[in-house]
Structures are given as C-alpha cells and as structure tokens.
PDB file of the backbone (N, CA, C, O) and the ligand in Angstrom, with CONECT records:
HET     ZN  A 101       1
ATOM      1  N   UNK A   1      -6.560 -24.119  18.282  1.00  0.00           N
ATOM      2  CA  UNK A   1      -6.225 -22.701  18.448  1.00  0.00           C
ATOM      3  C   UNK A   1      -5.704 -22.137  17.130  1.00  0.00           C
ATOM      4  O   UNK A   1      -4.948 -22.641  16.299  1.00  0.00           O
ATOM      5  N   UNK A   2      -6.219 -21.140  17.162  1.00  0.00           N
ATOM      6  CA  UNK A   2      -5.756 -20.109  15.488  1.00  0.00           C
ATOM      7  C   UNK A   2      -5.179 -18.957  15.785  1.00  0.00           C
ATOM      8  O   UNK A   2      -5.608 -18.101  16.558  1.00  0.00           O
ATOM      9  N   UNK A   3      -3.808 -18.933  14.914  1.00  0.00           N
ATOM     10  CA  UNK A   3      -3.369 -17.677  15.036  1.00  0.00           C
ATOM     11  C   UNK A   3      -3.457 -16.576  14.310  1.00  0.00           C
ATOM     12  O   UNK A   3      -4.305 -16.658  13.421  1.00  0.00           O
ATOM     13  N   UNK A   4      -2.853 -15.520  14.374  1.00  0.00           N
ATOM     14  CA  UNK A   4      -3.265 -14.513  13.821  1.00  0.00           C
ATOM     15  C   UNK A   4      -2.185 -14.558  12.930  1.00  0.00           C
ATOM     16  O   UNK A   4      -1.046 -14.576  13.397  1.00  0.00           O
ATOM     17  N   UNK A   5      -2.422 -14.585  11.353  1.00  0.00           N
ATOM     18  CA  UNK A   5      -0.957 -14.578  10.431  1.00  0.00           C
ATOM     19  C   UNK A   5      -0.389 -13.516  10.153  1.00  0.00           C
ATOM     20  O   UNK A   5       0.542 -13.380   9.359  1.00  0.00           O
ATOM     21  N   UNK A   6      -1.192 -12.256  11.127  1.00  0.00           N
ATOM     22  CA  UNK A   6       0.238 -10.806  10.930  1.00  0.00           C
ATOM     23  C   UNK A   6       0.955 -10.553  12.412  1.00  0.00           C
ATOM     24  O   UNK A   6       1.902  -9.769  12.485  1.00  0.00           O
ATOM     25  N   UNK A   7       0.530 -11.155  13.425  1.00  0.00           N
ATOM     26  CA  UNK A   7       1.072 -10.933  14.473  1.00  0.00           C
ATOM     27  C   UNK A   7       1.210 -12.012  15.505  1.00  0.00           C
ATOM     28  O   UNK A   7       1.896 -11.743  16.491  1.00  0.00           O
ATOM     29  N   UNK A   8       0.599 -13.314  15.407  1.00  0.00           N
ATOM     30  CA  UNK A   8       1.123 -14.706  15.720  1.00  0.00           C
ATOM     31  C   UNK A   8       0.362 -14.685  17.285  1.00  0.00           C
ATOM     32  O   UNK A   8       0.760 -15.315  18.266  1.00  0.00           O
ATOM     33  N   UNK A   9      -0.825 -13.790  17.224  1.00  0.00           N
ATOM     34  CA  UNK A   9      -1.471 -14.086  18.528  1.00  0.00           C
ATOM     35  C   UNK A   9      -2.547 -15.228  18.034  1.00  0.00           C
ATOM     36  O   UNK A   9      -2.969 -15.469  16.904  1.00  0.00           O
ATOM     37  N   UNK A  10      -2.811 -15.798  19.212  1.00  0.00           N
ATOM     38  CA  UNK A  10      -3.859 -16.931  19.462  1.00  0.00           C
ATOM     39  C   UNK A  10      -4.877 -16.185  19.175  1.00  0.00           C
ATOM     40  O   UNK A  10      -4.978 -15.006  19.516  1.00  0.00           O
ATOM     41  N   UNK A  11      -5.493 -16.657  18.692  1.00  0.00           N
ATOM     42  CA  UNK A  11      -7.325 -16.548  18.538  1.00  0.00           C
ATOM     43  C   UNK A  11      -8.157 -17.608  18.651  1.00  0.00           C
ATOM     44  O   UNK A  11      -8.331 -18.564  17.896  1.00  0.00           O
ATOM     45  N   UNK A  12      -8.717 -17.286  19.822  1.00  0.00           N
ATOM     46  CA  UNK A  12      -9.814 -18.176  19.837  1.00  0.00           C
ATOM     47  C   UNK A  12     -10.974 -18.602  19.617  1.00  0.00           C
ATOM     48  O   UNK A  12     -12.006 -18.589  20.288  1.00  0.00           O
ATOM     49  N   UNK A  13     -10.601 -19.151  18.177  1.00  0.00           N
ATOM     50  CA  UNK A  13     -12.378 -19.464  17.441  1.00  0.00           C
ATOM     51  C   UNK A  13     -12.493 -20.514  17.445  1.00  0.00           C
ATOM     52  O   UNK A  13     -11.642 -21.385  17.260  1.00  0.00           O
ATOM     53  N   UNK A  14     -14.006 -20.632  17.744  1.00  0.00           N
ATOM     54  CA  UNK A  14     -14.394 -22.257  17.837  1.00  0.00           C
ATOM     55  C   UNK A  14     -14.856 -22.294  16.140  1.00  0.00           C
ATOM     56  O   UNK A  14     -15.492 -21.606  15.342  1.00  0.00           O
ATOM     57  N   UNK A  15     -14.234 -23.322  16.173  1.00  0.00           N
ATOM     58  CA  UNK A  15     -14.619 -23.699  14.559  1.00  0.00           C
ATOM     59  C   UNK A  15     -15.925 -23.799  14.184  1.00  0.00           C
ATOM     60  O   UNK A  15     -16.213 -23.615  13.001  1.00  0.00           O
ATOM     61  N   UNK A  16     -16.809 -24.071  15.028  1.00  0.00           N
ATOM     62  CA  UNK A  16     -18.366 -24.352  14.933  1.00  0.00           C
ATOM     63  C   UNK A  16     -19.089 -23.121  14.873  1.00  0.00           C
ATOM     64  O   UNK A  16     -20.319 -23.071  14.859  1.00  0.00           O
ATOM     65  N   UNK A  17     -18.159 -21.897  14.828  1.00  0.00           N
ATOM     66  CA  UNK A  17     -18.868 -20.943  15.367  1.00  0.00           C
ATOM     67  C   UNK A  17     -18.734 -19.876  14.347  1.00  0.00           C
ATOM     68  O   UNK A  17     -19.454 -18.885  14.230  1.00  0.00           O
ATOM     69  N   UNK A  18     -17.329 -20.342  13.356  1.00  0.00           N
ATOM     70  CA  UNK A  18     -17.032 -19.542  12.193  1.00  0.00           C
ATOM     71  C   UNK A  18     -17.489 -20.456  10.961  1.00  0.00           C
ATOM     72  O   UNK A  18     -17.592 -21.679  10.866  1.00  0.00           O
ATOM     73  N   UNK A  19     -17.800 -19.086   9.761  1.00  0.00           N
ATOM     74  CA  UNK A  19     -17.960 -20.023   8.881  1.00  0.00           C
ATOM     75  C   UNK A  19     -16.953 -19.511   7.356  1.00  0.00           C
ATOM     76  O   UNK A  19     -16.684 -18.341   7.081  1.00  0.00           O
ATOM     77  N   UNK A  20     -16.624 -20.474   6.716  1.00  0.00           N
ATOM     78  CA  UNK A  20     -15.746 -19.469   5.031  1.00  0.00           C
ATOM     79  C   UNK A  20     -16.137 -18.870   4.881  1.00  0.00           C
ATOM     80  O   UNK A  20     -17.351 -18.675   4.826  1.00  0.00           O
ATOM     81  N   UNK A  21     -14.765 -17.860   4.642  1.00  0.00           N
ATOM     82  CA  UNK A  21     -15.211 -16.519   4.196  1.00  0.00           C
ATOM     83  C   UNK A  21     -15.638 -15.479   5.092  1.00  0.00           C
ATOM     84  O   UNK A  21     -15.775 -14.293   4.793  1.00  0.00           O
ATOM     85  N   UNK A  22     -15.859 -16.070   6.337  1.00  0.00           N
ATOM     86  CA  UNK A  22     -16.566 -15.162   6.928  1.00  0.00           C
ATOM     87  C   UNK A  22     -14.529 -14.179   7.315  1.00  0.00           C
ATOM     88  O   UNK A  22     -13.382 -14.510   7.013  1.00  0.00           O
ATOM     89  N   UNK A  23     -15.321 -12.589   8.325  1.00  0.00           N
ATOM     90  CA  UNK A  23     -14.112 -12.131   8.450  1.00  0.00           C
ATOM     91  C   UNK A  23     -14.237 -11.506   9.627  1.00  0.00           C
ATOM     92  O   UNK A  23     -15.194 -10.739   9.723  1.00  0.00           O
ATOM     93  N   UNK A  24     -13.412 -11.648  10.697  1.00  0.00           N
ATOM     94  CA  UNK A  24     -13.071 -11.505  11.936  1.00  0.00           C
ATOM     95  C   UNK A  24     -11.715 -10.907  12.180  1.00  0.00           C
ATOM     96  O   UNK A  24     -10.614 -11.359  11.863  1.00  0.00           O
ATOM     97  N   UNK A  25     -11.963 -10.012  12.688  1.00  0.00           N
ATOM     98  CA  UNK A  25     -10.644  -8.995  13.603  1.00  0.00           C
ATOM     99  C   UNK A  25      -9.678  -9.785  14.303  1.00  0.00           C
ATOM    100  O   UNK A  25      -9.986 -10.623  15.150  1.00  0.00           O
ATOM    101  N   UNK A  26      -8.270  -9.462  13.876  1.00  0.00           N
ATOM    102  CA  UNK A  26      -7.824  -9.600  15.290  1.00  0.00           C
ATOM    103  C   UNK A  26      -7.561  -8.751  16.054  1.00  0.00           C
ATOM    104  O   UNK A  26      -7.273  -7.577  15.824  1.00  0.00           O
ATOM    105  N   UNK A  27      -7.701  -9.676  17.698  1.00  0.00           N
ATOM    106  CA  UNK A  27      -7.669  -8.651  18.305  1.00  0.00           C
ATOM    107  C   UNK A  27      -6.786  -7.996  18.958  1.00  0.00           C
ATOM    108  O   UNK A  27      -6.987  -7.258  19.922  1.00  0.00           O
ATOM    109  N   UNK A  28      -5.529  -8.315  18.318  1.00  0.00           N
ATOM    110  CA  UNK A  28      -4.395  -7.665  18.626  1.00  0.00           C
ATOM    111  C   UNK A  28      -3.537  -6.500  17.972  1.00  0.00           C
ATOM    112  O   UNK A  28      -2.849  -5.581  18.417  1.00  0.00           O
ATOM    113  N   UNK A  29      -3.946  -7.027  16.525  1.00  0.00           N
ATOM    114  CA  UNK A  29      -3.188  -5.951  15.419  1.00  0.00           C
ATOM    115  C   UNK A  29      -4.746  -5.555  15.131  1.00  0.00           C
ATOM    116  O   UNK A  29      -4.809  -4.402  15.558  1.00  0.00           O
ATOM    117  N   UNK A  30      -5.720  -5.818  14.754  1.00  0.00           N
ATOM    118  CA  UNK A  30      -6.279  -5.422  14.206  1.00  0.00           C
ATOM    119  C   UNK A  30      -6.839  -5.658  13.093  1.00  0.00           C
ATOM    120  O   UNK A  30      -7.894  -5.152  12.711  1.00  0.00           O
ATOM    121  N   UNK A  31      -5.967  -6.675  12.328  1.00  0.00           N
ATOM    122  CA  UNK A  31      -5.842  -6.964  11.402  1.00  0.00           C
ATOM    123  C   UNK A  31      -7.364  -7.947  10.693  1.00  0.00           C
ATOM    124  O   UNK A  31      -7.762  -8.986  11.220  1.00  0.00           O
ATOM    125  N   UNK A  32      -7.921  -7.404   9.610  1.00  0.00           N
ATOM    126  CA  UNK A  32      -8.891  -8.148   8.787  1.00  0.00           C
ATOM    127  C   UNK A  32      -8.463  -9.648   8.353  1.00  0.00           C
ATOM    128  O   UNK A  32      -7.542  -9.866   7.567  1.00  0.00           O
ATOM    129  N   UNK A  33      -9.473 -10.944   9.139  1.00  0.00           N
ATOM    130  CA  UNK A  33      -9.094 -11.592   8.840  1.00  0.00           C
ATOM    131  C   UNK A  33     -10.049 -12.639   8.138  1.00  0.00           C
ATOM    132  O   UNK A  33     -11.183 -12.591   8.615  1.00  0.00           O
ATOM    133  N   UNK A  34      -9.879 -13.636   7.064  1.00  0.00           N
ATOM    134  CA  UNK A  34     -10.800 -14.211   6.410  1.00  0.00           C
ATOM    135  C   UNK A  34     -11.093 -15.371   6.983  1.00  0.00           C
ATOM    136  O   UNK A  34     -10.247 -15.462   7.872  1.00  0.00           O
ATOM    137  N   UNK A  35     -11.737 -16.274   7.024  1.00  0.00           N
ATOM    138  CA  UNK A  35     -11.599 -17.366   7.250  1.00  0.00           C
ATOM    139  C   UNK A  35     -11.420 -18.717   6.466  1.00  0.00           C
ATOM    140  O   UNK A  35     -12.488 -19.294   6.672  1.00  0.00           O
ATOM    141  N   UNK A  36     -10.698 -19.474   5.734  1.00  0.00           N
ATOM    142  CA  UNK A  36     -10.779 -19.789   4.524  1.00  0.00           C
ATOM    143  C   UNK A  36     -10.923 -21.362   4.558  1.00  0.00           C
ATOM    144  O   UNK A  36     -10.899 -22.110   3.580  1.00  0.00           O
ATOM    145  N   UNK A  37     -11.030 -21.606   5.491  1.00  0.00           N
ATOM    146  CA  UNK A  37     -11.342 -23.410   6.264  1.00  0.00           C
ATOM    147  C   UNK A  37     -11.828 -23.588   7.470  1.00  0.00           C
ATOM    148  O   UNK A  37     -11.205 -22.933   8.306  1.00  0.00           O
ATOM    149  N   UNK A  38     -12.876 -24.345   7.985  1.00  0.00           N
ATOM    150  CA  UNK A  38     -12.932 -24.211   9.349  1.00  0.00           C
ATOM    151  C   UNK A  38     -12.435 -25.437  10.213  1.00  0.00           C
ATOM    152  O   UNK A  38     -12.569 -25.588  11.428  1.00  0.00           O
ATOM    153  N   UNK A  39     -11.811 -26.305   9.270  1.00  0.00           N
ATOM    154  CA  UNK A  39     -11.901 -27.092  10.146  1.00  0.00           C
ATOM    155  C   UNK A  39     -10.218 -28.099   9.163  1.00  0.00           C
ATOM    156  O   UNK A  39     -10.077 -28.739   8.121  1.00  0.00           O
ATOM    157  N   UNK A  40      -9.141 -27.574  10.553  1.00  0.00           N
ATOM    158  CA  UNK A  40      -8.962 -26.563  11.174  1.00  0.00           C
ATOM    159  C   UNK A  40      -9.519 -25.068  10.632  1.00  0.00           C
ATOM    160  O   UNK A  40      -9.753 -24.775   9.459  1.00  0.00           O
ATOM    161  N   UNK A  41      -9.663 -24.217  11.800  1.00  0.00           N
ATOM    162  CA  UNK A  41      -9.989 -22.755  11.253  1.00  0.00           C
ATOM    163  C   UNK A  41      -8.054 -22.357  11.058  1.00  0.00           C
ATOM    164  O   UNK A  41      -6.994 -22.572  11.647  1.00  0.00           O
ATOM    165  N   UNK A  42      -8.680 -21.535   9.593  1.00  0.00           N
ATOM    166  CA  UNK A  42      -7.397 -21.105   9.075  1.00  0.00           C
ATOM    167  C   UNK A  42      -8.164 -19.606   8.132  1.00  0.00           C
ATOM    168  O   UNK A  42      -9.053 -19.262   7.353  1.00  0.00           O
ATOM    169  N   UNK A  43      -6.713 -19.038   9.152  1.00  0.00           N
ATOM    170  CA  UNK A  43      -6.890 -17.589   8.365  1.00  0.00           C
ATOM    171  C   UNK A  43      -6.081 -17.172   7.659  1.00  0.00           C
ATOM    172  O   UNK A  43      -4.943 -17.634   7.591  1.00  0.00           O
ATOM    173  N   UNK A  44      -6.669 -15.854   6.740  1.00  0.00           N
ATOM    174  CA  UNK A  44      -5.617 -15.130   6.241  1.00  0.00           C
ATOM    175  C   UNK A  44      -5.522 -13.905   6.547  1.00  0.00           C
ATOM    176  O   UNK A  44      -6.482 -13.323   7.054  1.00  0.00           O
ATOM    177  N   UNK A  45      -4.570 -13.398   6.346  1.00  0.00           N
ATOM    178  CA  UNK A  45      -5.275 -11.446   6.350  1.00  0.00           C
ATOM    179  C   UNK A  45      -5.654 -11.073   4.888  1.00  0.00           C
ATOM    180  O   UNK A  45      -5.264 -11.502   3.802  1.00  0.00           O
ATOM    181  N   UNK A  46      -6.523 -10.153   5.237  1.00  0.00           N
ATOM    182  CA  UNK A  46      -7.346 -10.017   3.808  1.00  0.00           C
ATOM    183  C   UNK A  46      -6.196  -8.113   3.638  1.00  0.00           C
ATOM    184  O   UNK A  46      -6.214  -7.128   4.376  1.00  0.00           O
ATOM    185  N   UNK A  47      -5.667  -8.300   2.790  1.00  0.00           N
ATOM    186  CA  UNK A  47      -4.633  -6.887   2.214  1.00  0.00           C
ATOM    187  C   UNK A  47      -5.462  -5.960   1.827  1.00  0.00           C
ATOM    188  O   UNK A  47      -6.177  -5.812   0.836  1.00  0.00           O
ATOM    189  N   UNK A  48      -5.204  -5.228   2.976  1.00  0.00           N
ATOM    190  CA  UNK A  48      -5.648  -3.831   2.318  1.00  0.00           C
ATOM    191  C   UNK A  48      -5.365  -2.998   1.644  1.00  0.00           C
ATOM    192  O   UNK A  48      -4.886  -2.007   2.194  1.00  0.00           O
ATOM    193  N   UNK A  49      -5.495  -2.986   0.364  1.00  0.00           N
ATOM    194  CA  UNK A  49      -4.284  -2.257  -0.356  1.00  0.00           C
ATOM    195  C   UNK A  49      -5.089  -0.640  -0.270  1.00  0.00           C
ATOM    196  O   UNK A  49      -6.205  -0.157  -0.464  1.00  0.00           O
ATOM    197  N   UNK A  50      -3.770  -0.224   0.136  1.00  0.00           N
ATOM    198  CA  UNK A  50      -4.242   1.577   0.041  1.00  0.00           C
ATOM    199  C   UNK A  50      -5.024   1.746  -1.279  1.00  0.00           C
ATOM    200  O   UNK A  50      -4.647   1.792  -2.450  1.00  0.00           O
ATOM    201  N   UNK A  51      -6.439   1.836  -0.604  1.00  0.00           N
ATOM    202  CA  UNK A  51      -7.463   2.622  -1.382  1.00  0.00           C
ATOM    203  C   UNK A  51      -7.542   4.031  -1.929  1.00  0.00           C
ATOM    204  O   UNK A  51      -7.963   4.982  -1.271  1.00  0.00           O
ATOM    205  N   UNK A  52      -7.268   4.076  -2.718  1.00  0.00           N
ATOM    206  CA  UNK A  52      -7.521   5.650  -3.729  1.00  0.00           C
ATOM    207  C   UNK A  52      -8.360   5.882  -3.906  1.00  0.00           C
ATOM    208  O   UNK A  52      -8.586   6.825  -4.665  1.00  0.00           O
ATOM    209  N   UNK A  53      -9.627   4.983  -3.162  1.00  0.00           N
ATOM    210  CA  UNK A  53     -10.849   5.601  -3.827  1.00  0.00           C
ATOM    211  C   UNK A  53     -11.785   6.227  -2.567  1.00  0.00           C
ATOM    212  O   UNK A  53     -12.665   7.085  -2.632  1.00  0.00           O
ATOM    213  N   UNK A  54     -11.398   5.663  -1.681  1.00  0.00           N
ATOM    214  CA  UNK A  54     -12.215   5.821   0.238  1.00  0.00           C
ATOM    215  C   UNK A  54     -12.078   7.206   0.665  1.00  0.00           C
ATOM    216  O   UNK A  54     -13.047   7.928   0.902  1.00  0.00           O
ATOM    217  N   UNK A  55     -10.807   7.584   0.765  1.00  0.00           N
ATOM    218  CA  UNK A  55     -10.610   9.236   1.601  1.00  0.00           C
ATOM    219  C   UNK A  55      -9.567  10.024   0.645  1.00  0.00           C
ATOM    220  O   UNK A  55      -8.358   9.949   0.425  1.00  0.00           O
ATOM    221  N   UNK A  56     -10.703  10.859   0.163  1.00  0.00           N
ATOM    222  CA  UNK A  56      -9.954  11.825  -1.121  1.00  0.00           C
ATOM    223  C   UNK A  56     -10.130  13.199  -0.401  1.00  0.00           C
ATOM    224  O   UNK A  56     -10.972  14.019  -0.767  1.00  0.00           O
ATOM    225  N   UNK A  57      -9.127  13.430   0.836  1.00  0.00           N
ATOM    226  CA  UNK A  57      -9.426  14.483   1.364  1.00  0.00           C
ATOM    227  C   UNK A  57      -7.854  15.585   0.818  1.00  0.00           C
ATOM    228  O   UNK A  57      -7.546  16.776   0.872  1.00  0.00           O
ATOM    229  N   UNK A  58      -7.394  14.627   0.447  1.00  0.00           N
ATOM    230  CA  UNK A  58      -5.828  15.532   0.042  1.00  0.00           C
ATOM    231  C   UNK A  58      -6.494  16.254  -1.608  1.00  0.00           C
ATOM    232  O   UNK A  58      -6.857  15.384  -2.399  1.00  0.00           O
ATOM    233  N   UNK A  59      -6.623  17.524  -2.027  1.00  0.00           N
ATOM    234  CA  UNK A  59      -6.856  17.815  -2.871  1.00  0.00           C
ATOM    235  C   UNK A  59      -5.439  18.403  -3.357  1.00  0.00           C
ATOM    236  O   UNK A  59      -5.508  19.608  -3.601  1.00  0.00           O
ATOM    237  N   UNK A  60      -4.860  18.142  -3.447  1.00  0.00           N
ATOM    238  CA  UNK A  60      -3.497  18.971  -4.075  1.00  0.00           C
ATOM    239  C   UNK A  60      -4.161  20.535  -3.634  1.00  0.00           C
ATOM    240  O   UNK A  60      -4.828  21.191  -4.434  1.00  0.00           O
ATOM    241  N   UNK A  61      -3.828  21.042  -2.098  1.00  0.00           N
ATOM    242  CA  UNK A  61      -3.862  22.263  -1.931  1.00  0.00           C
ATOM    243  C   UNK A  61      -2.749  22.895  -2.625  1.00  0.00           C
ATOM    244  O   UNK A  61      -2.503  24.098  -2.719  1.00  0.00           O
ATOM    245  N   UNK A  62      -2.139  21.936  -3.079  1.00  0.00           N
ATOM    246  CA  UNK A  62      -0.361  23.019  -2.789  1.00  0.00           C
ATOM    247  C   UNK A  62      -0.938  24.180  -4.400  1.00  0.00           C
ATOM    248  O   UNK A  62      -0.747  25.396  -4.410  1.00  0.00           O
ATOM    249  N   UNK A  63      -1.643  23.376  -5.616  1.00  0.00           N
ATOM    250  CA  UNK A  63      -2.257  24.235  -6.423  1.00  0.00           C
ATOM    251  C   UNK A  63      -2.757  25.442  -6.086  1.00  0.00           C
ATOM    252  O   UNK A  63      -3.252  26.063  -7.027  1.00  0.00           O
ATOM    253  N   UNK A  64      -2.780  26.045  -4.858  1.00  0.00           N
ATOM    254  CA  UNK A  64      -3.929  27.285  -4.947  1.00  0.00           C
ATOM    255  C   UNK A  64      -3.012  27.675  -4.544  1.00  0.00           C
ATOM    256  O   UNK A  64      -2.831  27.581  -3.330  1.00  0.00           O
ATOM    257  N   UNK A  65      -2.057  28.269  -5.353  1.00  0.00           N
ATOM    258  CA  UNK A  65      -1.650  29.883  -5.167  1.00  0.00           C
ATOM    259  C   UNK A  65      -2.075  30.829  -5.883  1.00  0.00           C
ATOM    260  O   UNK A  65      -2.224  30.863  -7.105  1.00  0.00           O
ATOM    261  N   UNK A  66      -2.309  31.756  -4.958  1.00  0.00           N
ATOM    262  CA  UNK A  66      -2.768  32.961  -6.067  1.00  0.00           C
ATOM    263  C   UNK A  66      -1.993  33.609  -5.260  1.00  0.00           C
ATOM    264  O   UNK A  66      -1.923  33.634  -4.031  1.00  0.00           O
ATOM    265  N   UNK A  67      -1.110  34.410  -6.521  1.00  0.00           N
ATOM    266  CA  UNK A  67      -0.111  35.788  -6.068  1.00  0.00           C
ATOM    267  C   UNK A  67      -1.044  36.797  -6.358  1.00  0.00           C
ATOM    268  O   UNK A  67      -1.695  37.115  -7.354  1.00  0.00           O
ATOM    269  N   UNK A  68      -0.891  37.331  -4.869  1.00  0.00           N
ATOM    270  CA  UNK A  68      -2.107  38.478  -4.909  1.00  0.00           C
ATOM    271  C   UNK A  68      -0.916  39.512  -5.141  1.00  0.00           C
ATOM    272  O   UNK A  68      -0.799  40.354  -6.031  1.00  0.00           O
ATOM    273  N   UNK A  69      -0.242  39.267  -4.300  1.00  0.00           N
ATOM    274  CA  UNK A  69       0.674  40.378  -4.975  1.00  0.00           C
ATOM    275  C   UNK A  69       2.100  40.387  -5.400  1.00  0.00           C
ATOM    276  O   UNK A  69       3.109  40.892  -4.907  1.00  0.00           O
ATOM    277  N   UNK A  70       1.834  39.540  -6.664  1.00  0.00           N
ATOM    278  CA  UNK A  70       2.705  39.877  -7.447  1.00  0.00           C
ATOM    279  C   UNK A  70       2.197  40.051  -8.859  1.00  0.00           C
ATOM    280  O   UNK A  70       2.588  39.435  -9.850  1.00  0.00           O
ATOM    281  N   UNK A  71       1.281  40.969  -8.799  1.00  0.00           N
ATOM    282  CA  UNK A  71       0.262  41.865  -9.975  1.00  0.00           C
ATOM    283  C   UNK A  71       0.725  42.778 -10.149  1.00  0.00           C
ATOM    284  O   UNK A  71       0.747  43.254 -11.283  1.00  0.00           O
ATOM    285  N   UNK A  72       1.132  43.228  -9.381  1.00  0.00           N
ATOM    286  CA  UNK A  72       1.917  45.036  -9.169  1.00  0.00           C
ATOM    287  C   UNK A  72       2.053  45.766 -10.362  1.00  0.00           C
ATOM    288  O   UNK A  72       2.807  45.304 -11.219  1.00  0.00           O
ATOM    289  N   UNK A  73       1.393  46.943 -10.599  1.00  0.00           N
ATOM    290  CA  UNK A  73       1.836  47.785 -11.771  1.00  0.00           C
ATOM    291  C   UNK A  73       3.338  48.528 -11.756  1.00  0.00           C
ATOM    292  O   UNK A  73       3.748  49.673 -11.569  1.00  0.00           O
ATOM    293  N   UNK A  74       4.164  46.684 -12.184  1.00  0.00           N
ATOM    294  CA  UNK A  74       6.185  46.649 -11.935  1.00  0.00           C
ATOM    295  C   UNK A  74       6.366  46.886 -13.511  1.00  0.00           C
ATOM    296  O   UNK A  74       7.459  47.173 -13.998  1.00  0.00           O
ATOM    297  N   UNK A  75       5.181  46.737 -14.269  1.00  0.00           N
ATOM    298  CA  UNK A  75       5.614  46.017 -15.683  1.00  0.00           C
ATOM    299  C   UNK A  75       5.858  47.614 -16.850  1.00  0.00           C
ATOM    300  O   UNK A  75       5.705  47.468 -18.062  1.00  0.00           O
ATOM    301  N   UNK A  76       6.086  48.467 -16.493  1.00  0.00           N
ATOM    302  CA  UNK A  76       5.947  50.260 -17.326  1.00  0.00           C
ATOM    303  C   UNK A  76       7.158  49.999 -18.377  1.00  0.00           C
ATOM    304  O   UNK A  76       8.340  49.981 -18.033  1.00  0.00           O
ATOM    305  N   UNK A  77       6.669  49.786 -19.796  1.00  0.00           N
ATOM    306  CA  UNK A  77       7.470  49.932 -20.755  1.00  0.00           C
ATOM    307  C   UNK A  77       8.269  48.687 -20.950  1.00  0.00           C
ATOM    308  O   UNK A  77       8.134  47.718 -20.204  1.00  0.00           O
ATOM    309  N   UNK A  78       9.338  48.722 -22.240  1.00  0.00           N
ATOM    310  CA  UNK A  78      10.103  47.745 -22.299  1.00  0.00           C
ATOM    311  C   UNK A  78       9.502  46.426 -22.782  1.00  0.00           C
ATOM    312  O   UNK A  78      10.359  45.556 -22.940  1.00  0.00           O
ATOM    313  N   UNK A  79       8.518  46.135 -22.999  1.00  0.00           N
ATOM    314  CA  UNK A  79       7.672  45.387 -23.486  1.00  0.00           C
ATOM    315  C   UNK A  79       7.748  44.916 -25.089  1.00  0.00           C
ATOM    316  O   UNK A  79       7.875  43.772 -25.526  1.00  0.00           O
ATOM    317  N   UNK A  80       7.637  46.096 -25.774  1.00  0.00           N
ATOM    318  CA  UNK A  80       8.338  45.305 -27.096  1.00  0.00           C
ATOM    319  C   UNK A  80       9.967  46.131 -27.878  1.00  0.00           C
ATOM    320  O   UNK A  80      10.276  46.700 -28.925  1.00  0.00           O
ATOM    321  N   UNK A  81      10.542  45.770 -26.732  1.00  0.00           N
ATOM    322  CA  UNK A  81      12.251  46.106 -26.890  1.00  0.00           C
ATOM    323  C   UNK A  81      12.577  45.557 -28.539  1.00  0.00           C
ATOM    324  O   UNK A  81      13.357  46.127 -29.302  1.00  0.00           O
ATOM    325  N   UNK A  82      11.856  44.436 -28.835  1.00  0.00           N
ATOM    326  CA  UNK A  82      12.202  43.528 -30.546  1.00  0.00           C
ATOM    327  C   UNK A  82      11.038  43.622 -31.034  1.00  0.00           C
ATOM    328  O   UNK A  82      10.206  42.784 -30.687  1.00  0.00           O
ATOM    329  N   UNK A  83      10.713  44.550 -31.862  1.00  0.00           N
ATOM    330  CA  UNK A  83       9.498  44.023 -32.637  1.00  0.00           C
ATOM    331  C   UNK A  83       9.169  42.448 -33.077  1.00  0.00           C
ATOM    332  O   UNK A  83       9.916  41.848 -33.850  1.00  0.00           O
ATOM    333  N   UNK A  84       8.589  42.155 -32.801  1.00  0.00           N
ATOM    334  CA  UNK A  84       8.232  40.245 -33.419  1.00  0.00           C
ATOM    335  C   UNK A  84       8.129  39.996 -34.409  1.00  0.00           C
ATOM    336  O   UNK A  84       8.359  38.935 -34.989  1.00  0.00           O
ATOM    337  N   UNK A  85       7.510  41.602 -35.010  1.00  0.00           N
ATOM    338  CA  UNK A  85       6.904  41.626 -36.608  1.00  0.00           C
ATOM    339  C   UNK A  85       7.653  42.457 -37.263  1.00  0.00           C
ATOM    340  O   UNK A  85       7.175  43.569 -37.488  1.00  0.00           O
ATOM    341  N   UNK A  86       8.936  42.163 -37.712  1.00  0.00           N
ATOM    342  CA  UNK A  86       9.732  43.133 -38.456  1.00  0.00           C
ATOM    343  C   UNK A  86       9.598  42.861 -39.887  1.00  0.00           C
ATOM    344  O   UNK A  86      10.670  42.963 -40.482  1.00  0.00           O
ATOM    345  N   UNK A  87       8.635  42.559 -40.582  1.00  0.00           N
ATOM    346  CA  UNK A  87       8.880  41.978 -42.019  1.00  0.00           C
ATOM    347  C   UNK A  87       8.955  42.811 -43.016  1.00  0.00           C
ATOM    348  O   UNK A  87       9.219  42.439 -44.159  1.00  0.00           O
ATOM    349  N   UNK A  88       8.731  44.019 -42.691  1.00  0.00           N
ATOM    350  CA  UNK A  88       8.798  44.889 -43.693  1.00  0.00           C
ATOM    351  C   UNK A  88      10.303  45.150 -44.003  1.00  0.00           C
ATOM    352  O   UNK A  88      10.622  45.929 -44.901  1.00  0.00           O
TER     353      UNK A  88
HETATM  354 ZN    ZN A 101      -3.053 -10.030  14.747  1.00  0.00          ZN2+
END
C-alpha cells in the first residue's frame, strides 16, 4: 500500500500496473504524484511552483486610469509666476 506524501491517504497501486516516472493523482488532495520506484511503489509530489507563465489574466488593471475629468479648463493664468529664463 502507498501513501499519498501530502495527505497520508492510502493509494492503491498495484505496482505492476505503474511504471517510473509515470504520474498519478491523488485522490484525495489532489495532489500530482510521480512515481519514482515501483517496487515498493514510492511517490512524490511533483511541486507546483506557481507558474507565471500559464494564466496571465491579471494585467495590472489598476494602470488604466484615465482622469476624464480632471482636464478641466482649472488651469487660467499663473503659469509663469518666475520666469525660468531670466538671464538677461
Ligand atoms: Zn493526497
């Protein structure tokens, strides 16, 4: 009997029936599992490391602002209070 090494359920594989490497669910967590001996069958979980590359559905919305209105013709005068170019 083989357990599951993220959640310690039984699995029942006949060793004759798996082969290295191969990869089987469990069926309790879910969890991806390898097979890395069959005899005994011994698993691992294969780590899924959060992929950055699979579901790129987050686009940084928070970027799209557009101030529609804060265009406002607020800006009348006062603009060059210091000349920049006083060199004379
Ligand atoms: Zn499991």
């Amino acid at each position: 009997m083989t357990r599951c090494p993220e959640c310690d359920t039984e699995i029942d594989l006949d060793e004759d029936e798996v082969e290295e490497g191969e990869i089987v669910g469990c069926p309790e967590c879910d969890a991806e599992l390898e097979v890395t001996q069959t005899h005994p069958v011994h698993l691992i979980k294969i780590s899924e490391d959060d992929d950055d590359d699979d579901e790129d559905e987050e686009e940084e919305s928070s970027a799209e602002k557009e101030d529609e209105e804060e265009d406002e013709e607020e800006e009348d005068g006062e603009r060059d209070l210091e000349n920049p170019d006083e060199d004379e």
